[in-house]
N, CA, C and O atoms as a GROMACS GRO file, in nm:
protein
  412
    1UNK      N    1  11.740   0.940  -0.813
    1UNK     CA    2  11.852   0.850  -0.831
    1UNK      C    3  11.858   0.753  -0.714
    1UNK      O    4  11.816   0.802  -0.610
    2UNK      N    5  11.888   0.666  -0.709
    2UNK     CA    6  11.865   0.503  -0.655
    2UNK      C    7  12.034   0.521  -0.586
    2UNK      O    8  12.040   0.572  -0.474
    3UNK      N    9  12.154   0.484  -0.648
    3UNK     CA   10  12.287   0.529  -0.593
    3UNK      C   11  12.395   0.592  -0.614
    3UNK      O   12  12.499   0.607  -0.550
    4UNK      N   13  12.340   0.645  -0.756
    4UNK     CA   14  12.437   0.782  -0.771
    4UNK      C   15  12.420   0.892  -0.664
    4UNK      O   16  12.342   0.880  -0.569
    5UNK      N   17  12.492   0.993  -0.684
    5UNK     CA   18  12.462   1.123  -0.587
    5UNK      C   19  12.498   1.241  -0.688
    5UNK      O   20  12.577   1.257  -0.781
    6UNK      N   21  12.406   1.311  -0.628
    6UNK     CA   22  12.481   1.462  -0.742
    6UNK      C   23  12.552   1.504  -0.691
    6UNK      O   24  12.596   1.605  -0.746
    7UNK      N   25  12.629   1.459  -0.535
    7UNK     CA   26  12.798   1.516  -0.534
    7UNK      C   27  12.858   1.435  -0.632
    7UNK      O   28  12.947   1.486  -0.701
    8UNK      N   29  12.819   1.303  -0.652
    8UNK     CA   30  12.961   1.241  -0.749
    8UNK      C   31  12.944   1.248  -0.863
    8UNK      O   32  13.033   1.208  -0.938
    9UNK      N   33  12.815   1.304  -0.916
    9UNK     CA   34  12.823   1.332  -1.038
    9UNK      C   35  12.854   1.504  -1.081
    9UNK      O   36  12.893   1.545  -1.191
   10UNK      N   37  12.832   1.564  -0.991
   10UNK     CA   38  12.941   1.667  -0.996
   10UNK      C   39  13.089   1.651  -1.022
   10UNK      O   40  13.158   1.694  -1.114
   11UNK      N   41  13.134   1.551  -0.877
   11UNK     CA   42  13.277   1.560  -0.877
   11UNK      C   43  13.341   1.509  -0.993
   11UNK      O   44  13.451   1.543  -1.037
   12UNK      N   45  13.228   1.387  -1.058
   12UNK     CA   46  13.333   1.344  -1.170
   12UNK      C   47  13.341   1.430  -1.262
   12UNK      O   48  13.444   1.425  -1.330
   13UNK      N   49  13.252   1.522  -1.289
   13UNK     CA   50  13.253   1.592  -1.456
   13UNK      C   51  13.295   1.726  -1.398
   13UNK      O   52  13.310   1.808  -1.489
   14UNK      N   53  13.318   1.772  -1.288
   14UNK     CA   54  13.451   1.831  -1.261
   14UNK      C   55  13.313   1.983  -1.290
   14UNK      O   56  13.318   2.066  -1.381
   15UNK      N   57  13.219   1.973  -1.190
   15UNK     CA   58  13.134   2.089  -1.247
   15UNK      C   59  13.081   2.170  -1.082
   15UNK      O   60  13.018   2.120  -0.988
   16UNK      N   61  13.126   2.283  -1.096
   16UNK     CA   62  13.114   2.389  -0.966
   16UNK      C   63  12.995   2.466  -0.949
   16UNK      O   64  13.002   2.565  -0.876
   17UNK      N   65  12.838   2.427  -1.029
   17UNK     CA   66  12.776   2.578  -1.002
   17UNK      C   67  12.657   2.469  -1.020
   17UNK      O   68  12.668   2.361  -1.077
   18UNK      N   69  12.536   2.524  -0.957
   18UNK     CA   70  12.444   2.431  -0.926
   18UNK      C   71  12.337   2.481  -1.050
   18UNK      O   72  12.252   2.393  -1.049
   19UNK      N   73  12.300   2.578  -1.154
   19UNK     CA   74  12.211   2.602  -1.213
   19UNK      C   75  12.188   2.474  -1.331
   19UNK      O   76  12.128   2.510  -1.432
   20UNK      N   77  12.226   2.348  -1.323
   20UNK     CA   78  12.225   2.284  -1.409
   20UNK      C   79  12.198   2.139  -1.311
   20UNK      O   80  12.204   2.031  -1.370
   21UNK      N   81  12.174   2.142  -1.195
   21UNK     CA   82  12.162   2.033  -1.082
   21UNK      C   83  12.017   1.956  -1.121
   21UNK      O   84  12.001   1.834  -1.109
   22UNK      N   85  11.947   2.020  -1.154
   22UNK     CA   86  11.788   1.936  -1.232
   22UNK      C   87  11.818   1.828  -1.374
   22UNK      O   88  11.780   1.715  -1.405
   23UNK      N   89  11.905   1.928  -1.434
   23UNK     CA   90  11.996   1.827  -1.557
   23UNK      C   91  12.053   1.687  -1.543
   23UNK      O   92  12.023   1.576  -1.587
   24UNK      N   93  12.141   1.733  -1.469
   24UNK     CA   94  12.212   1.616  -1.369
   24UNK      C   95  12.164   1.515  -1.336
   24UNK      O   96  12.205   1.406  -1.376
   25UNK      N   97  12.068   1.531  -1.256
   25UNK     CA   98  11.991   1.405  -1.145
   25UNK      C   99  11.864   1.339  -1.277
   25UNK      O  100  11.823   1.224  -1.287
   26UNK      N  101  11.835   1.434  -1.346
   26UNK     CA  102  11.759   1.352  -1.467
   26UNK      C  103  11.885   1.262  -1.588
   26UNK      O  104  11.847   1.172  -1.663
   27UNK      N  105  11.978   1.293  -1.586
   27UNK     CA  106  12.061   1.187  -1.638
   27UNK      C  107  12.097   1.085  -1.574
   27UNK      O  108  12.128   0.977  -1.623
   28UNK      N  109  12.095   1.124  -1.423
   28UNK     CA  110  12.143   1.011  -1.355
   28UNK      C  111  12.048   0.910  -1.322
   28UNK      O  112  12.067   0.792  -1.293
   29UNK      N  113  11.910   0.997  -1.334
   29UNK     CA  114  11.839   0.900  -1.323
   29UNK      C  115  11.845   0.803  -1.431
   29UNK      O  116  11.823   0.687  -1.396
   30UNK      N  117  11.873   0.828  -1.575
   30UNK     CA  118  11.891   0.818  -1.692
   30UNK      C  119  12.021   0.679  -1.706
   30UNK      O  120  12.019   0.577  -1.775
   31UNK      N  121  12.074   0.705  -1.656
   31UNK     CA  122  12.219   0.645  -1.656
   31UNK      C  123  12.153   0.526  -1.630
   31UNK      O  124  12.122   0.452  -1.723
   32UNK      N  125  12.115   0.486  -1.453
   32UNK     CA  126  12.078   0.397  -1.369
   32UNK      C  127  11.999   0.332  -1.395
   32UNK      O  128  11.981   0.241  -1.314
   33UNK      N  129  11.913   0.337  -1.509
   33UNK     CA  130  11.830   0.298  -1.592
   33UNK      C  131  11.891   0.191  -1.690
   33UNK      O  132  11.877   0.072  -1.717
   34UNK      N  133  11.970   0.300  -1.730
   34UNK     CA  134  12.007   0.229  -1.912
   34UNK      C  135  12.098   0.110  -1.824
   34UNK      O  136  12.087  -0.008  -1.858
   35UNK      N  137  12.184   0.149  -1.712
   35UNK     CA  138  12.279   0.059  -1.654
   35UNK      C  139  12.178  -0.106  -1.590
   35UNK      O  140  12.235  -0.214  -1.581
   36UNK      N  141  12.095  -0.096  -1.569
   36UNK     CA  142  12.016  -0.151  -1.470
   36UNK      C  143  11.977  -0.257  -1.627
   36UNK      O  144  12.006  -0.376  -1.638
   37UNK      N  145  11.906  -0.171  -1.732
   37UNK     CA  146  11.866  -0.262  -1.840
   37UNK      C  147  11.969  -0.387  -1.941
   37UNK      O  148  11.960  -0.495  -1.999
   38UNK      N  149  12.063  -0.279  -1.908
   38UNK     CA  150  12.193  -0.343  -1.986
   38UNK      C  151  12.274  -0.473  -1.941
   38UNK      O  152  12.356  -0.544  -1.998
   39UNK      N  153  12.196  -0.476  -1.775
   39UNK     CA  154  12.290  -0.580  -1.714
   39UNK      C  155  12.194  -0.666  -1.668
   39UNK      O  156  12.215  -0.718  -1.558
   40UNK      N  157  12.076  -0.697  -1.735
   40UNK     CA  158  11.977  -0.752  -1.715
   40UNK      C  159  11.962  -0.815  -1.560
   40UNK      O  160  11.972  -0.936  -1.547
   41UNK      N  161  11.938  -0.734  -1.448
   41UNK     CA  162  11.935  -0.784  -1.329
   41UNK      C  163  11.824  -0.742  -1.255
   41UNK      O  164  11.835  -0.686  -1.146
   42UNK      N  165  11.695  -0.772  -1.323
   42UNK     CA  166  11.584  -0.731  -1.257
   42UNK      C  167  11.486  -0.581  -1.375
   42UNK      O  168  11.551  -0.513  -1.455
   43UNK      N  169  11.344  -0.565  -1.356
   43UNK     CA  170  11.347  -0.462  -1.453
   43UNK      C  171  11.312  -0.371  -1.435
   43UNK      O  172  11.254  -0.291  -1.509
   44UNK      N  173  11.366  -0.362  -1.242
   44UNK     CA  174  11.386  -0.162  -1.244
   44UNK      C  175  11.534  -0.157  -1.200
   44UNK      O  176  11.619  -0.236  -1.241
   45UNK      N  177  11.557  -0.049  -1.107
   45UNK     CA  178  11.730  -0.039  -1.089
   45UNK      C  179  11.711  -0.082  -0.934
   45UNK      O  180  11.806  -0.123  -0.868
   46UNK      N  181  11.568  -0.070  -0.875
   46UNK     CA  182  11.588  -0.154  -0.763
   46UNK      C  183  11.611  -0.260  -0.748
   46UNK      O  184  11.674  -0.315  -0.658
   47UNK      N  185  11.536  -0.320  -0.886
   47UNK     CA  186  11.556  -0.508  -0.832
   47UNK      C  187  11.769  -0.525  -0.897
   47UNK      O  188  11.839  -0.618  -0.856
   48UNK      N  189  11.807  -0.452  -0.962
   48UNK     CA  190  11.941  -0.451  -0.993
   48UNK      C  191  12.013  -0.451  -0.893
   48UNK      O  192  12.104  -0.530  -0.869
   49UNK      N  193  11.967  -0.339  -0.813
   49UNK     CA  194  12.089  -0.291  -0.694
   49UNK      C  195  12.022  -0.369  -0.532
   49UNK      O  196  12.080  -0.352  -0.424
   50UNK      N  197  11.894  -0.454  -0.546
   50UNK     CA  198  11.884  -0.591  -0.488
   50UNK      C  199  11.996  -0.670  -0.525
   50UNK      O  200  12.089  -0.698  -0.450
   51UNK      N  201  11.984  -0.705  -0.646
   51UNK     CA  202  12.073  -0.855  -0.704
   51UNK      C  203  12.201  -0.777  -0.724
   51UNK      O  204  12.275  -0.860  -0.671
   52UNK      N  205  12.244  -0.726  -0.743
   52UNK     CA  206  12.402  -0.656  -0.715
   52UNK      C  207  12.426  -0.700  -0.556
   52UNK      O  208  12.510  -0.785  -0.524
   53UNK      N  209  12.354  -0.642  -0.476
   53UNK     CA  210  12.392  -0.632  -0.338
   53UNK      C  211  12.411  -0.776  -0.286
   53UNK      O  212  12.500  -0.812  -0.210
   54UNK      N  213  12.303  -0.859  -0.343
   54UNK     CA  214  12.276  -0.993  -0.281
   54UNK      C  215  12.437  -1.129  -0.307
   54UNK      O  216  12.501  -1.211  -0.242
   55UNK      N  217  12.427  -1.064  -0.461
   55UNK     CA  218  12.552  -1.094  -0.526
   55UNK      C  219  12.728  -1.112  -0.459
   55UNK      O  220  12.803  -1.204  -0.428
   56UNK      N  221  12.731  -0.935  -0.464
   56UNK     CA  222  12.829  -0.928  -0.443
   56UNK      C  223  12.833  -0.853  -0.239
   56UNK      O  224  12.932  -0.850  -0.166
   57UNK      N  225  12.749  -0.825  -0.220
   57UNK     CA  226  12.715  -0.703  -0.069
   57UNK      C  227  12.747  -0.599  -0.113
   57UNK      O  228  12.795  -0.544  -0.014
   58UNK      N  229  12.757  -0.520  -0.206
   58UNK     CA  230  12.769  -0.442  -0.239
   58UNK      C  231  12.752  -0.370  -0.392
   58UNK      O  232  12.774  -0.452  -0.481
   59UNK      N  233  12.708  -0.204  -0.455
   59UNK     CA  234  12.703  -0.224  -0.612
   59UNK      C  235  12.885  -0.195  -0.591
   59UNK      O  236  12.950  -0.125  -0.514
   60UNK      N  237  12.921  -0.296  -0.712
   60UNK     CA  238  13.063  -0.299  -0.757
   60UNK      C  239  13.087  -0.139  -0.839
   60UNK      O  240  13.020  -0.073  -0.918
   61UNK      N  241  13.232  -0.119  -0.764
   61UNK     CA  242  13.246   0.025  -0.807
   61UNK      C  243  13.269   0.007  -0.997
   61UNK      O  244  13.290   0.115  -1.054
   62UNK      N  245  13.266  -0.080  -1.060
   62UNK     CA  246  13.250  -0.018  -1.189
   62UNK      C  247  13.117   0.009  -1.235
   62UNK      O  248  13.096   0.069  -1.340
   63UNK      N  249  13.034  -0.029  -1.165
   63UNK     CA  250  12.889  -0.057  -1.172
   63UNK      C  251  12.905   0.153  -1.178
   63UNK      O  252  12.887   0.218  -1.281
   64UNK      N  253  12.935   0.202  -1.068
   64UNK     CA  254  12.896   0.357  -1.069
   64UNK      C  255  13.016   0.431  -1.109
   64UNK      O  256  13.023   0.550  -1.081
   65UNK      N  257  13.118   0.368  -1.177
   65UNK     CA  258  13.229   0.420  -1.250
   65UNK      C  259  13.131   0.431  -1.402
   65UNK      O  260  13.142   0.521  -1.486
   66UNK      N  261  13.033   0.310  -1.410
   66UNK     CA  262  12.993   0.349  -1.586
   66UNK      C  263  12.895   0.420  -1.594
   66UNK      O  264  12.862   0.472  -1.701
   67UNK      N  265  12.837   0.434  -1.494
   67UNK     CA  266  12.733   0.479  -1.494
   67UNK      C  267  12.743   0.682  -1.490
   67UNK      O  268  12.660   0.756  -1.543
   68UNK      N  269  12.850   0.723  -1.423
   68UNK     CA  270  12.888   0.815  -1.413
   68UNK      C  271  12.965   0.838  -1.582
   68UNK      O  272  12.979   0.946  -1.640
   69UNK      N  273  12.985   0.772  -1.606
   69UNK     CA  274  13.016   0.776  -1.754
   69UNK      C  275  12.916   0.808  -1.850
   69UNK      O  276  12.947   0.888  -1.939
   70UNK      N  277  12.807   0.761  -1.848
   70UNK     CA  278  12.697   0.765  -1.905
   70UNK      C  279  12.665   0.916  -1.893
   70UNK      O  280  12.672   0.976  -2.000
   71UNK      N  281  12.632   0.988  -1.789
   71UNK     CA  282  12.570   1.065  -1.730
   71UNK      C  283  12.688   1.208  -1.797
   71UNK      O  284  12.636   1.311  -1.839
   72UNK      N  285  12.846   1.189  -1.797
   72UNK     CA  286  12.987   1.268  -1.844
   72UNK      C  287  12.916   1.283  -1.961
   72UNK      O  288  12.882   1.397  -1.994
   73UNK      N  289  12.885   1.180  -2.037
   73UNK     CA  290  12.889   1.160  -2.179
   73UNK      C  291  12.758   1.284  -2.252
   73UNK      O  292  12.775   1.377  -2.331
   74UNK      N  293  12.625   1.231  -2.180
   74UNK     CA  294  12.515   1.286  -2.208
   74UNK      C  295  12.551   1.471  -2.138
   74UNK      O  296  12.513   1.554  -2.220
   75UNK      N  297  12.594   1.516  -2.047
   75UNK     CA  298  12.578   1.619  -2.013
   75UNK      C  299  12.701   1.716  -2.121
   75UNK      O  300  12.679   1.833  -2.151
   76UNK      N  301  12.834   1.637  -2.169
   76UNK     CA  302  12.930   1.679  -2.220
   76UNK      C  303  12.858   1.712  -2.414
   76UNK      O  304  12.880   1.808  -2.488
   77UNK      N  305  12.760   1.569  -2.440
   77UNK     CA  306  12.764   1.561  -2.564
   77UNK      C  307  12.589   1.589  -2.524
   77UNK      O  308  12.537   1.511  -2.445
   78UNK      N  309  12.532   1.666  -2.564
   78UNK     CA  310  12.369   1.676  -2.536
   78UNK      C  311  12.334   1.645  -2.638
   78UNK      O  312  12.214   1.619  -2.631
   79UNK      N  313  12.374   1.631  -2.741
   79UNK     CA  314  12.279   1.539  -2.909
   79UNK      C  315  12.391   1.475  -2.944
   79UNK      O  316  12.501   1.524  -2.968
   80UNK      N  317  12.349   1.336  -2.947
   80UNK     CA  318  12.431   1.223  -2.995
   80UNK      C  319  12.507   1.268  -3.180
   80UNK      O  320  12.582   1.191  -3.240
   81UNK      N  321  12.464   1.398  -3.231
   81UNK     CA  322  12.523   1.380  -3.336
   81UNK      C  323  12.503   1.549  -3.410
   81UNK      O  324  12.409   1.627  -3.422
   82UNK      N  325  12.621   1.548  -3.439
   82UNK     CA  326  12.647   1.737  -3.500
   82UNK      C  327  12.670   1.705  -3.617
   82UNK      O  328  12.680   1.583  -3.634
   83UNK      N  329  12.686   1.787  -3.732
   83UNK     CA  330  12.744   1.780  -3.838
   83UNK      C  331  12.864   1.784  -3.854
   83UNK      O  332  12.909   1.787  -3.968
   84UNK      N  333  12.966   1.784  -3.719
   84UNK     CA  334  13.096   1.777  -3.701
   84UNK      C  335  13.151   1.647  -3.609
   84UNK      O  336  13.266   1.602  -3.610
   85UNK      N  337  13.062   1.611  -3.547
   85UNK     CA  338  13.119   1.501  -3.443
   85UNK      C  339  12.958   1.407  -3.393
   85UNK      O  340  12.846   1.450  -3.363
   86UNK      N  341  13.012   1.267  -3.402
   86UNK     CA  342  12.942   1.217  -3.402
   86UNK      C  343  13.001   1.128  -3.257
   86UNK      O  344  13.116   1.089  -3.233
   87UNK      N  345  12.854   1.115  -3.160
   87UNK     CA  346  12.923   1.078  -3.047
   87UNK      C  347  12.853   0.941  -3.022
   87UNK      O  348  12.746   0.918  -3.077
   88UNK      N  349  12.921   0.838  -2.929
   88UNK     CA  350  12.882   0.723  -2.856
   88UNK      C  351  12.928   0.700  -2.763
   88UNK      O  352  13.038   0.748  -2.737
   89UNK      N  353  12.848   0.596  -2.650
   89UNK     CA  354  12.865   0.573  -2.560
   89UNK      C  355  13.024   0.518  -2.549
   89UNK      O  356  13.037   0.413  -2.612
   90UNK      N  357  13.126   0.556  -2.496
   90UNK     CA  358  13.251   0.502  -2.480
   90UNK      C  359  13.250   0.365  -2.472
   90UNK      O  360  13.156   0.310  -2.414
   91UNK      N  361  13.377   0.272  -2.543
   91UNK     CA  362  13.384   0.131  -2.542
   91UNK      C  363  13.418   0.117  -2.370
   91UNK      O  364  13.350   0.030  -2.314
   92UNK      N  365  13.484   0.169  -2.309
   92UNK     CA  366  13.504   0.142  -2.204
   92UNK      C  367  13.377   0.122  -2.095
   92UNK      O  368  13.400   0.046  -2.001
   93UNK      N  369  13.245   0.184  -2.103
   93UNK     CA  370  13.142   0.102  -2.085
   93UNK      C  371  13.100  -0.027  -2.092
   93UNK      O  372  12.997  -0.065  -2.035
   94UNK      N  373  13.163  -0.092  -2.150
   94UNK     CA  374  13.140  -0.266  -2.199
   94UNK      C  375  13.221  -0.305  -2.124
   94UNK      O  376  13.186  -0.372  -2.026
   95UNK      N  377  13.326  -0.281  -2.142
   95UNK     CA  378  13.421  -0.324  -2.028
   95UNK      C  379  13.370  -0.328  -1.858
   95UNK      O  380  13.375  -0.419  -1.775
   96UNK      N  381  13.327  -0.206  -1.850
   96UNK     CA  382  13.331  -0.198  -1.730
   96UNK      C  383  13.198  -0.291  -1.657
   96UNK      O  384  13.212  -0.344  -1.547
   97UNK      N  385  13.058  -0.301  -1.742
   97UNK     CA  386  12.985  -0.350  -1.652
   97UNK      C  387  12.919  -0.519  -1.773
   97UNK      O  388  12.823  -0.590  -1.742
   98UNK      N  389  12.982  -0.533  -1.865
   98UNK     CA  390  12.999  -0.696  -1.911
   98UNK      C  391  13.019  -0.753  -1.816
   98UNK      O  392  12.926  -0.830  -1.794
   99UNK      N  393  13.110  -0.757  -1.726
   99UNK     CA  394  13.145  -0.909  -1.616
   99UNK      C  395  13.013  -0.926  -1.515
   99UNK      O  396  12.994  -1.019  -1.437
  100UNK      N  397  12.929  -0.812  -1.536
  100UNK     CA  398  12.819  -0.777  -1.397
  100UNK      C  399  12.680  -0.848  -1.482
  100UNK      O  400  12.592  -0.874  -1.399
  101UNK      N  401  12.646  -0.880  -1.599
  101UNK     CA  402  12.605  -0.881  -1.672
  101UNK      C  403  12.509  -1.011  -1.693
  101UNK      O  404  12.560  -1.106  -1.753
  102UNK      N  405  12.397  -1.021  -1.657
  102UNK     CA  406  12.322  -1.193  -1.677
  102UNK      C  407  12.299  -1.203  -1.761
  102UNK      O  408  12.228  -1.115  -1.810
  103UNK      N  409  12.343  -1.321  -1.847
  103UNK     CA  410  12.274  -1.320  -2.002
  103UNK      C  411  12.146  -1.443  -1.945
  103UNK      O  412  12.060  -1.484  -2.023
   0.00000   0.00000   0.00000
């Protein structure tokens, strides 16, 4: 992972025991990815969190508010689809990293 951490992706999904810490850091790597592609700013998450930094001096905290979202989502929902619930990426993702966003 590039600038997540697996403390904060612990702390956000509110998770105490480390046998699942390999899970984790492969979503996050996962996240930082999909986040990096989505906001078209270069086409790894380095050249992103270059042009983030250069941008703004810093990645903008919704930048790792969605991204930690991403990562809630996939570890909470592990197959996008049950015969009872069908899951997607939260709208509040769009929200959060649209304004960061080069078309």
């Amino acid at each position: 992972m590039k600038y997540l951490s697996l403390e904060y992706i612990k702390q956000h999904s509110r998770i105490d025991y480390d046998c699942e810490d390999g899970l984790l850091e492969m979503y996050g790597d996962s996240a930082e990815e999909t986040v990096a592609q989505y906001l078209n700013r270069g086409k790894t998450v380095d050249e992103m969190v270059a042009d983030l930094t250069a941008v703004y001096g810093h990645i903008p905290a919704p930048i790792y508010h969605a991204a930690l979202m991403l990562v809630d989502v996939s570890y909470q929902y592990r197959s996008p689809i049950s015969p009872t619930n069908v899951s997607a990426v939260p709208y509040t993702f769009d929200i959060l990293v649209k304004p960061y966003m080069k078309l």
